[in-house]
C-alpha positions as CSV (number, residue, x, y, z in Angstrom):
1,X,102.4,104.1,109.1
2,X,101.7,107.6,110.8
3,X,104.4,109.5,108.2
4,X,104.9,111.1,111.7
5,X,108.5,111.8,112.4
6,X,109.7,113.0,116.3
7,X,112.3,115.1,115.8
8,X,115.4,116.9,118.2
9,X,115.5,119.9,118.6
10,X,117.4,122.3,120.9
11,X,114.5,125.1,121.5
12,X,112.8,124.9,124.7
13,X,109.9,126.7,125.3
14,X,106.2,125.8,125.6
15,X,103.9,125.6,123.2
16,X,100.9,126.5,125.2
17,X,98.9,123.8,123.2
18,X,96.9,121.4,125.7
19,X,96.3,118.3,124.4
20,X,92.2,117.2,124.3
21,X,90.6,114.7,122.8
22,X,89.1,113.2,119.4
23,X,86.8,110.4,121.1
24,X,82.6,111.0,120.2
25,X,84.1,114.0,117.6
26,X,80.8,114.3,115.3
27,X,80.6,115.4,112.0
28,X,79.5,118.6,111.9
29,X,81.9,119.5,114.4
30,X,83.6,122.8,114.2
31,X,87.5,122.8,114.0
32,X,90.6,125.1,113.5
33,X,93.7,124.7,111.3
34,X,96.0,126.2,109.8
35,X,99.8,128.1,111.3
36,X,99.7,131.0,113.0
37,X,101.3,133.1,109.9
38,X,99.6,134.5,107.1
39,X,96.9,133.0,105.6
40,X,96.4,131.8,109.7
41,X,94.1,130.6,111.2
42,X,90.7,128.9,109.4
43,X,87.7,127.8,110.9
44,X,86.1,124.5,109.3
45,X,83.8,121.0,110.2
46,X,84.6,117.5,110.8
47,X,83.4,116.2,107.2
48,X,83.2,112.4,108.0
49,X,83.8,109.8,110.9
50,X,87.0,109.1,112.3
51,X,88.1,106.4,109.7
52,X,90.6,104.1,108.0
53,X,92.4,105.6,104.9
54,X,93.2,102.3,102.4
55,X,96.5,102.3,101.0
56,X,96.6,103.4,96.9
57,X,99.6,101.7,96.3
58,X,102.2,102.7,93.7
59,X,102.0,103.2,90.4
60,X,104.2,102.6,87.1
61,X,102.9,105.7,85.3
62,X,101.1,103.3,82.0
63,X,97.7,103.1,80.6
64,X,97.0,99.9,79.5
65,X,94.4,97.9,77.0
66,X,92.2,94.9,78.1
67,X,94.6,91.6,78.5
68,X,94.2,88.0,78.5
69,X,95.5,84.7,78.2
70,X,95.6,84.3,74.5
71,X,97.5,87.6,73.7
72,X,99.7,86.5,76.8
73,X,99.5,89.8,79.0
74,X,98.0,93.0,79.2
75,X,99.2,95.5,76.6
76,X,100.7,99.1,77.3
77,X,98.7,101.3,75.3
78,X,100.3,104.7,76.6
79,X,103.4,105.2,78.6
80,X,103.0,108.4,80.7
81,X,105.8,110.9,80.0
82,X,108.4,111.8,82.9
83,X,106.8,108.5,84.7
84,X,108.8,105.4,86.3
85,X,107.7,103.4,83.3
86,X,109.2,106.1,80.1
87,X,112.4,106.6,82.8
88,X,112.8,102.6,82.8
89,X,112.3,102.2,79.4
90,X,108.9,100.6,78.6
91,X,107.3,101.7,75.4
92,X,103.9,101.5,73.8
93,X,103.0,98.4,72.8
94,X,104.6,96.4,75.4
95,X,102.6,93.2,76.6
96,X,103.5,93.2,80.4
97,X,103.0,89.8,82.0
98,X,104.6,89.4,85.4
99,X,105.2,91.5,88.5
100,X,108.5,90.5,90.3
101,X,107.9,87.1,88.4
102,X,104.2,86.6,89.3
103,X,102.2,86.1,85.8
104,X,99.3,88.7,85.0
105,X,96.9,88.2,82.0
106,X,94.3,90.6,83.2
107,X,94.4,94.4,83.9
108,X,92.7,94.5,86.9
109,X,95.2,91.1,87.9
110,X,98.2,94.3,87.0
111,X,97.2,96.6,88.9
112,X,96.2,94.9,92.2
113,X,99.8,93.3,91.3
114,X,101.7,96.6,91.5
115,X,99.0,98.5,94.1
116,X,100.5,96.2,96.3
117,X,103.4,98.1,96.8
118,X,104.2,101.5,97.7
119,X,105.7,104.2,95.9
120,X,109.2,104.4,96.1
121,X,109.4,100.7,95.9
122,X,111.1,99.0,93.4
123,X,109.2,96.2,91.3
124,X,110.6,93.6,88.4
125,X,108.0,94.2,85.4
126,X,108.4,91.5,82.8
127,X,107.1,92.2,79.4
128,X,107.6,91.1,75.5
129,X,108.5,93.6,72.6
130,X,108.1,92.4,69.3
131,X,108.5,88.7,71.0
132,X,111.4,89.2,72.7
133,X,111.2,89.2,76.6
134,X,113.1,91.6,78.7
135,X,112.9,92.1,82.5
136,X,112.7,95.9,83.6
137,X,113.1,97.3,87.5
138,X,110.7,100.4,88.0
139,X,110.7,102.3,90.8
140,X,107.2,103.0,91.6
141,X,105.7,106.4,92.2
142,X,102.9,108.4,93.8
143,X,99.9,108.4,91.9
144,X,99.2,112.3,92.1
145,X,102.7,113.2,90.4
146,X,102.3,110.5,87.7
147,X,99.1,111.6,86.1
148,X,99.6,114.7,87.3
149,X,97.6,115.6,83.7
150,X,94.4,118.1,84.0
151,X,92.5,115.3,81.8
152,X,93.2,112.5,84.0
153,X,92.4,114.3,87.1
154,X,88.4,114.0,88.7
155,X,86.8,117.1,89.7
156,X,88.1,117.6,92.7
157,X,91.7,117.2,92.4
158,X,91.4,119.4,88.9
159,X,90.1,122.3,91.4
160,X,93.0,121.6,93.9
161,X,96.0,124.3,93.7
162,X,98.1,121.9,94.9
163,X,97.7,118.0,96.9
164,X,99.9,115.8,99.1
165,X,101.6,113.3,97.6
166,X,101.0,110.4,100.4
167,X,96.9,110.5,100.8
168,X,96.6,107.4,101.7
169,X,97.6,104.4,103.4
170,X,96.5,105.9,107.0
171,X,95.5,103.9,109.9
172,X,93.1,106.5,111.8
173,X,92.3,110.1,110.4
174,X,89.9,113.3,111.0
175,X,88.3,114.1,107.6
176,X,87.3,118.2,108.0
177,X,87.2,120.9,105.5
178,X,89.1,123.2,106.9
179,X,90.7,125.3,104.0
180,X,94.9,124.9,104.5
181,X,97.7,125.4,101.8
182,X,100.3,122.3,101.9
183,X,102.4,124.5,104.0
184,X,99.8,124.0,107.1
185,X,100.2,120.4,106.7
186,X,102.3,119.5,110.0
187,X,100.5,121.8,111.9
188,X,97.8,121.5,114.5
189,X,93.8,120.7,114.6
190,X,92.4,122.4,117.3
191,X,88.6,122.4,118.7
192,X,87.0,125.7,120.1
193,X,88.5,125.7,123.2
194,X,91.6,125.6,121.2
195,X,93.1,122.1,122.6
196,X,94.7,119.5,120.1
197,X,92.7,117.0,119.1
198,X,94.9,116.2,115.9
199,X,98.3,117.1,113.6
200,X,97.4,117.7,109.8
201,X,98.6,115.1,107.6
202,X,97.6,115.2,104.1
203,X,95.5,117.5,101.9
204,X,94.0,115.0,99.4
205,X,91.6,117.7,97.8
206,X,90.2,120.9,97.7
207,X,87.9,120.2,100.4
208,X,89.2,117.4,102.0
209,X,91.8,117.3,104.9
210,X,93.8,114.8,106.9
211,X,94.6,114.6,110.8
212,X,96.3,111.9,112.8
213,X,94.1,111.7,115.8
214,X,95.9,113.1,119.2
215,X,95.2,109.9,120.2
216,X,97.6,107.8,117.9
217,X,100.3,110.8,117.9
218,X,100.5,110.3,121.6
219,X,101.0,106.4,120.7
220,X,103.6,107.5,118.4
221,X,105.7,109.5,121.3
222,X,105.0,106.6,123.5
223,X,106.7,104.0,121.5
224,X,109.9,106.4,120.6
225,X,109.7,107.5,124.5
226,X,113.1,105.8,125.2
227,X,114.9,107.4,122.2
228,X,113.0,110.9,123.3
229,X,114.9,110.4,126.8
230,X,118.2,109.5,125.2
231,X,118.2,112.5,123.5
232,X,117.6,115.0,125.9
């Protein structure tokens, strides 16, 4: 849920890190990211309240015309090229109408259907070609690499260099600004006083960054605290 991993390692040294604390953190708030290499450090602010990033789900990697009951799915108007969909075999013109053998007449009915799953995922889409019905098994992916496509990108992510692919799906985060590559995602948010409040966890656009709040990391070490003993 955290895409936080606690990993063994033989290096033992300190860190000189101290951990603080992300309770009553405003926006407005001035924070520092980044790893201790070149670029380095950058200062930035807390953009938004401490918040709940929803899950975008999967995707199939289609673009699909308005479906109903009559013409007895939703038809595929475009299959994406290099997405799960053209590696599984779907082609334009395909009237999909079930999702692991749940009927869908309506687009929006589709993709709440497959959103409900995550990439990497597999999912049973059932469609007719030319009246013939065949059963296909996609393997979902992550939205930014399917339509990763200049004309299907909003302003932001069109402006990006480069994003995460998991941007979503987080319980807790810290939304700042502070400006990272992909390589500084893993690394520490600090405040002033240069304590962690938060570890870096996505970069979902050019302006917007993700931290897991100290808070829910320490959960995270709490609940593998057993296996972290074992190891040692």
């Amino acid at each position: 849920k955290s895409d936080l991993a606690v990993l063994r390692s033989n290096i033992r040294h300190k860190t000189g890190l101290k951990f603080g604390s992300s309770d009553g953190l405003e926006i407005g708030r001035w924070v520092v990211a980044g790893v201790d290499q070149s670029p380095g450090l950058h200062a930035g602010i807390v953009s938004a309240f401490i918040r709940n990033i929803p899950k975008e789900g999967g995707v199939i990697g289609v673009q699909l015309e308005d479906g109903n009951k009559s013409i007895g799915g939703v038809p595929v108007r475009v299959v994406v090229a290099g997405s799960p969909a053209q590696k599984a075999g779907l082609k334009r013109g395909d009237i999909i109408f079930a999702i692991n053998n749940k009927e869908i007449f309506t687009t929006q009915a589709l993709i709440k259907a497959v959103t409900q799953y995550n990439p990497g995922e597999k999912v049973k889409v059932s469609l007719k070609r030319r009246g013939e019905k065949m059963d296909f098994e996609i393997t979902l992916g992550y939205r930014v690499t399917v339509f990763d496509n200049p004309r299907m990108r909003n302003r932001n992510d069109s402006l990006s260099v480069q994003v995460s692919k998991r941007r979503s799906g987080f319980e807790r985060v810290i939304q700042h600004d502070t400006t990272m590559t992909t390589a500084d995602i893993g690394g520490p948010l600090l405040d002033l006083e240069g304590k962690l409040i938060g570890i870096n966890i996505a970069r979902a656009n050019r302006v917007e960054f993700f931290a897991i709040p100290i808070e829910h990391v320490k959960q995270v070490l709490k609940e593998n605290e057993k296996a972290i003993k074992e190891s040692r």
